[in-house]
C-alpha positions in Angstrom: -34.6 0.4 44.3 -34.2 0.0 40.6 -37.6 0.8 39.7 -37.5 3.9 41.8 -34.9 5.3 40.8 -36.1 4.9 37.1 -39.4 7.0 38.2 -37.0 10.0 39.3 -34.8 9.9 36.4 -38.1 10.0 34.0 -39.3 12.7 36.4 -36.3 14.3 36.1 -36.4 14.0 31.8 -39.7 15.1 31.6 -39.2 18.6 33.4 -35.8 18.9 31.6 -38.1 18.7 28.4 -40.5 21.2 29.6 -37.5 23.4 30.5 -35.9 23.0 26.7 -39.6 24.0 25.7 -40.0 27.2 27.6 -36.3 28.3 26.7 -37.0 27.6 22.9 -40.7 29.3 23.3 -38.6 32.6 25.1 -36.1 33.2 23.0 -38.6 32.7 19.4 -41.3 34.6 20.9 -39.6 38.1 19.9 -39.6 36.9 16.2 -43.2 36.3 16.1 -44.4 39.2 18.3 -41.8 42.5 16.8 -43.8 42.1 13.0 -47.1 42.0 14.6 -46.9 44.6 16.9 -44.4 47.0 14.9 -46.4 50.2 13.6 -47.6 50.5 9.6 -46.5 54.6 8.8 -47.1 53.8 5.5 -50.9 54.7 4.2 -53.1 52.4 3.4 -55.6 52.0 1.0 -58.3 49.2 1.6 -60.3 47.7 -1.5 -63.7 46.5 -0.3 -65.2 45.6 -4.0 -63.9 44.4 -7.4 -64.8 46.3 -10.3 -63.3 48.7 -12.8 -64.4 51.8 -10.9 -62.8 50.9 -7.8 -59.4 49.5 -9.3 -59.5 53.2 -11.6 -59.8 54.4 -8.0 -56.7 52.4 -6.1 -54.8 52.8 -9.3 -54.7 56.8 -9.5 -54.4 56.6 -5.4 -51.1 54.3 -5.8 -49.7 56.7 -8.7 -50.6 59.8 -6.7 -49.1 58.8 -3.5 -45.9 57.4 -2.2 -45.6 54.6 -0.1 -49.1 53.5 -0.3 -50.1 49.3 1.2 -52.8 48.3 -1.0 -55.2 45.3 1.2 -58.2 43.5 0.0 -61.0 44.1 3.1 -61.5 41.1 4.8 -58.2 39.3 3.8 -55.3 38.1 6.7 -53.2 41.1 5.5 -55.8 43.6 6.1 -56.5 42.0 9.9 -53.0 42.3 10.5 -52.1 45.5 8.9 -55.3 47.8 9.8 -54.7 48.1 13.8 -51.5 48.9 13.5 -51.6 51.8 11.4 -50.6 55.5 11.9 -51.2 57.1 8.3 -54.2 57.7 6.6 -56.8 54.7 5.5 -59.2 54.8 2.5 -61.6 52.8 2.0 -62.8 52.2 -1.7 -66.1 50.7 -2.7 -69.7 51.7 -3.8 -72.1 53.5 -1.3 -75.6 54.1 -1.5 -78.5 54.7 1.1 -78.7 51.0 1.8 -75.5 50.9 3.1 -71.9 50.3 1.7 -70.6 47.5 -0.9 -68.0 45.1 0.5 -68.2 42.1 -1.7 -71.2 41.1 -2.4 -72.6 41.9 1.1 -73.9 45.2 1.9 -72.6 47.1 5.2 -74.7 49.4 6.9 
């Protein structure tokens, strides 16, 4: 009897944790999920290389026009701000025949 009833009570503890969990998990989840899906109105201006041209180039955007997001191509800000955007994107970097310079790699 003893043992038994033991087996329902940690039954019993074990859903009541997974319960707590879900609860915790529903009412979080909106904190996480509003920044990540909320739209980017601002422009954005994407910097694909490093060099003096292309920071001449970001610098005159950013003094040209308001609210302008600045992101480095390839960095967590740029995979989280480039979907969600409803302005206009530029991209800055280097271009040639070969393809376009991001990095040290070159996009075709």
């Amino acid at each position: 009897m003893f043992p038994e009833c033991l087996r329902k009570f940690g039954r019993q503890h074990s859903l009541l944790k997974i319960e707590c969990a879900l609860l915790v998990i529903a009412l979080l989840s909106p904190l996480w999920v509003m920044p990540f899906s909320t739209p980017v109105v601002a422009d954005v201006v994407v910097v694909m290389h490093h060099d003096s041209a292309v920071s001449t180039a970001v610098r005159t955007i950013t003094e040209n026009v308001p609210d302008v997001q600045v992101v480095e191509y390839g960095s967590l800000e740029y995979a989280l701000t480039i979907h969600r955007t409803f302005g206009r994107v530029v991209w800055v970097s280097h271009g040639s025949e070969k393809g376009i310079l991001a990095g040290t790699q070159i996009l075709s």
